[in-house]
N, C-alpha and C positions, 0 to 999 in steps of 0.2 A: 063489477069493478069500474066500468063505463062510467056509470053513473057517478062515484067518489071522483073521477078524474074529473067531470064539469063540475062539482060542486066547487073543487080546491079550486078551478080554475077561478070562478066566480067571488071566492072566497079573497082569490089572491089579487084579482084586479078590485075590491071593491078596498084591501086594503091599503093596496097603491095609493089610490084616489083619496079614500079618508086620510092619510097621512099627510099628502102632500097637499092637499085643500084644506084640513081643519090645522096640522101643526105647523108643517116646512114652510108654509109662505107665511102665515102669521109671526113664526122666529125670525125666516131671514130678513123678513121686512121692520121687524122691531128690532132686529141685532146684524145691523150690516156686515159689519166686520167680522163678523164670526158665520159668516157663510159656508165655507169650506168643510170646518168642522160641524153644524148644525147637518148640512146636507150627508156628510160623513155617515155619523151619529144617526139619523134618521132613515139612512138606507139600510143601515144593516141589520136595523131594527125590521125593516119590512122581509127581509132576505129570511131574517129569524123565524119568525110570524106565519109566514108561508111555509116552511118545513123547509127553506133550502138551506145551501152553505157557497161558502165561496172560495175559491183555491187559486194561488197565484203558483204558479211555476217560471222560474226567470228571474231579472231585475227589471225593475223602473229605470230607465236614463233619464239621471236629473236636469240635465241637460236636453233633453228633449223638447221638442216644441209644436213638437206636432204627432200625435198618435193617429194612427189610421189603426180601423177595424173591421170585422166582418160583422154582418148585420141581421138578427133575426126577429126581434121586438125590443120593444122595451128594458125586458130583464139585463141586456146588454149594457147599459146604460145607470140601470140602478145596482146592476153587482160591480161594477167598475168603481163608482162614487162610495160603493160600501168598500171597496180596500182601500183607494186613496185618498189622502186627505189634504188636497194641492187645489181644490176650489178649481176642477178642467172649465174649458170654454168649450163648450159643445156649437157645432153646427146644424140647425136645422132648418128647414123649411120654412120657409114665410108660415105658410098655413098651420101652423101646429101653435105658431105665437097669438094665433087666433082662439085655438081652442082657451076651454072656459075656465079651467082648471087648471092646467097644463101649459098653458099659454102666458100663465098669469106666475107660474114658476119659472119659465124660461124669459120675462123680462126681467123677474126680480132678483134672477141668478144670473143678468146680464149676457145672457148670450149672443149666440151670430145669428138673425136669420138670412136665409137665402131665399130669392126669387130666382124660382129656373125658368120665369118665362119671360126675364127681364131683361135686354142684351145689357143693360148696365147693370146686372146680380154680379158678374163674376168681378167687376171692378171694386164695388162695393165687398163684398167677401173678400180682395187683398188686401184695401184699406181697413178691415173689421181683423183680418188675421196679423197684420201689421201692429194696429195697435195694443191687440193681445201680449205679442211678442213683448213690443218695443217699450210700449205707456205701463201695459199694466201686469207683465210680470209673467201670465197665466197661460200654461199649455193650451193648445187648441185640441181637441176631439174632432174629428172626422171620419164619417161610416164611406170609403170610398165608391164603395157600390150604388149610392146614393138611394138606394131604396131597399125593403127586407126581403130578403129572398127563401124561398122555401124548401130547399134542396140542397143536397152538399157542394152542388157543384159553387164557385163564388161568381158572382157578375160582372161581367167587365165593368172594369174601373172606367170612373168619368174623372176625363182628360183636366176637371179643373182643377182634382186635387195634385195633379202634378206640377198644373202653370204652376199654380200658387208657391209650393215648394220648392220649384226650380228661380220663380221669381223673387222668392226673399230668401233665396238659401239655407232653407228649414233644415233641422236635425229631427229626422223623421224615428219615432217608434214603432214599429206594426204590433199586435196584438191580435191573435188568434182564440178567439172565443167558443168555446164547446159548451154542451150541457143547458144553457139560457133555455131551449124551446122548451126540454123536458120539465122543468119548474114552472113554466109556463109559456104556452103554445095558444097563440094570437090567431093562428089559422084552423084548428080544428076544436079552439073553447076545453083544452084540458089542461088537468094541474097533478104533478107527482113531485115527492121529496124528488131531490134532485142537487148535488152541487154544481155549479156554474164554476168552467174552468177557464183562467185567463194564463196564458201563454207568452210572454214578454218574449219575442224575437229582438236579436241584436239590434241598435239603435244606428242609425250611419247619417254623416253630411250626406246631402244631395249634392253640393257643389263639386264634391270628390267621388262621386260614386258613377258608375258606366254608362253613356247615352240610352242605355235598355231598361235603366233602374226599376223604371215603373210596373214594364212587363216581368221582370223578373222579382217584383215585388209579390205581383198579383198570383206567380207561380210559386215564390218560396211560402206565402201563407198557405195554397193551396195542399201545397205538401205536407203540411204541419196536420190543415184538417182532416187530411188520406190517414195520415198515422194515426191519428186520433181514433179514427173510425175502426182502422185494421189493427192493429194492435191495444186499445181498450174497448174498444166496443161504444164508442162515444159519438156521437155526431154533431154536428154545429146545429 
């Protein structure tokens, strides 16, 4: 059985890659406007492809401006883009706007990057989350943990997705992600059907919500992922 779980693995990244290199920058670069939907469209095609599915339990706040998430790869990211179809502004890294493939969909679907080793990144990241909001309409994505982690436990949050928040008066979403690793697991190269579960936690002002918000944040997803685990037998 070992062996079928690296094959789907290999199966499932090679058809990320092919999709997103031969169709998704080719479309959204020939059809600007229709980004959202292309990118839609074309994940859930890969989500298909791979044996997974995708499950939303919750609502979306439309109103929302800012989702924060838990983070484990990838699949995070393309089963989100496969329920919604609101064209998010993901945050990522400088260095991923590099990579070759990848890098080359995260300019052409306008995202944020960020430098974490730059003391002017986080200034840059409010005027990049500012404009999202203000110019151009588009919820922002952000993995608070700032990196993936391999365990249930969650990572402490880094402090800028709160400035940020606190500083534009964001209407935060949290989402609680389960399922992502099992469809494809980034750390030990395996691949099994699998649904990706997305959890829509209540949506709140920051401007109205308790000095603790953030830690209490980071502890109400956590709880979401304990029930997940103990009562379906699900892990992040």
């Amino acid at each position: 059985m070992k062996i079928f779980a690296k094959i789907r693995f290999y199966w499932g990244a090679f058809t990320i890659s092919f999709i997103v290199a031969v169709i998704m920058i080719p479309l959204i670069t020939l059809f600007p406007k229709n980004k959202g939907t292309i990118m839609h469209k074309l994940n859930r095609f890969i989500i298909f492809l791979m044996g997974g599915k995708v499950e939303q339990v919750g609502e979306a706040d439309k109103d929302a401006n800012l989702i924060v998430m838990n983070h484990q790869g990838i699949i995070d990211i393309v089963g989100i883009e496969a329920l919604q179809n609101n064209h998010l502004r993901w945050v990522a890294k400088k260095e991923l706007f590099d990579a070759l493939w990848f890098g080359n969909l995260l300019k052409k679907g306008d995202m944020i990057s960020i430098d974490r080793d730059s003391k002017a990144g986080l200034l840059k990241l409010i005027k990049d989350v500012k404009e999202s909001v203000k110019v151009k309409g588009r919820t922002v994505a952000i993995f608070p943990e700032g990196t993936r982690a391999k365990d249930q436990k969650l990572l402490p949050f880094k402090a800028g997705t709160k400035f940020i928040a606190k500083k534009l008066a964001l209407r935060v979403q949290p989402i609680v992600i389960t399922g992502s690793k099992l469809l494809l697991n980034e750390h030990n190269k395996t691949g099994h059907n699998a649904t990706v579960k997305y959890i829509y936690l209540d949506a709140f002002n920051v401007a109205e919500a308790s000095p603790d918000w953030f830690e209490e944040l980071n502890a109400k997803m956590q709880k979401s992922i304990d029930d997940e685990l103990s009562n379906y037998n699900r892990s992040r």
